[in-house]
N, C-alpha and C positions, 0 to 999 in steps of 0.2 A: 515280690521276689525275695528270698532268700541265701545269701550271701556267706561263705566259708571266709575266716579271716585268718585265724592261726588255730595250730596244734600243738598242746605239749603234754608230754607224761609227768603226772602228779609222783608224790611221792611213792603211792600205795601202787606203782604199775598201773593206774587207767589212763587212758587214752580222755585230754579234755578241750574239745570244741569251741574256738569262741567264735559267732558268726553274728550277723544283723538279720533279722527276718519283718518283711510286712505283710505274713502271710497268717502273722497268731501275737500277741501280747496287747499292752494296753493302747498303743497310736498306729501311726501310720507306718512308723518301723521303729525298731526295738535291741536292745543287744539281748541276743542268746548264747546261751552257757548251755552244753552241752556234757553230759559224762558217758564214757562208757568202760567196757570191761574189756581186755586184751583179746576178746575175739570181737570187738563192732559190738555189743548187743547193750545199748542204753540203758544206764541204770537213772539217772536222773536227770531232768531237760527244765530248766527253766528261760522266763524271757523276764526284762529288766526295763522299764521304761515308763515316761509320761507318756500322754496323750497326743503330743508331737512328735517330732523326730528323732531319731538317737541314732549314731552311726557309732560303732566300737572300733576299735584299731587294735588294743594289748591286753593280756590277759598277763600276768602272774600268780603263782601258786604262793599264800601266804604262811608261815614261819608255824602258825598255827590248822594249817591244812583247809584255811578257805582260799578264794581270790578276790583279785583286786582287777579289776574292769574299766578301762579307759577310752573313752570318747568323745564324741561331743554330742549337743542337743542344742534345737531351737527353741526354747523356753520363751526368750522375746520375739520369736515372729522371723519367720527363712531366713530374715537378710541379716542375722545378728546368733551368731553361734557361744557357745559357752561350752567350757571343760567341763564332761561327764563324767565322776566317780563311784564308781561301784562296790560294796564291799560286802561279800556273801562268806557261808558258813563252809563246810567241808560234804553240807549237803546238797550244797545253793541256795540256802534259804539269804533271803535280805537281812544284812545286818544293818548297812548304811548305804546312804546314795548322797553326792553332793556336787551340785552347781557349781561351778566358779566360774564367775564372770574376769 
């Protein structure tokens, strides 16, 4: 299933998605980041994850026109969760990702 969480418009006027999907990325579900253009039409779509789980909840747009991506993830095993951070470019590209336990 794939999951809408929030919207906000970026600097530049696009419309930017942030949702979970276990329908495309690297595990069983995944945070997606989403862009598009002020009519709906997708300019860039990426997913963000291990091979576990990843639930997303917040998205910000950063000072430098990437985001910053916040969740969590099972890394140790379902019954043991950890803060998920994400931090991509103004294209989506991965810049960092980091655990905390």
């Amino acid at each position: 299933s794939d999951l809408g969480k929030q919207v906000l418009v970026n600097s530049s006027g696009e419309y930017v998605l942030l949702g979970s999907t276990g329908s495309s990325g690297a595990g069983n579900r995944d945070y997606w980041l989403i862009c598009t253009d002020t009519s709906g039409n997708i300019t860039w779509s990426n997913t963000y994850g291990t091979s576990g789980y990843q639930e997303s909840y917040a998205v910000i747009e950063t000072a430098k026109g990437g985001y910053l991506i916040s969740g969590d993830s099972d890394i140790h095993g379902v019954d043991f969760l950890n803060m998920y951070l994400v931090k991509n470019g103004p294209s989506g590209n991965l810049l960092w990702e980091k655990n905390i336990e």
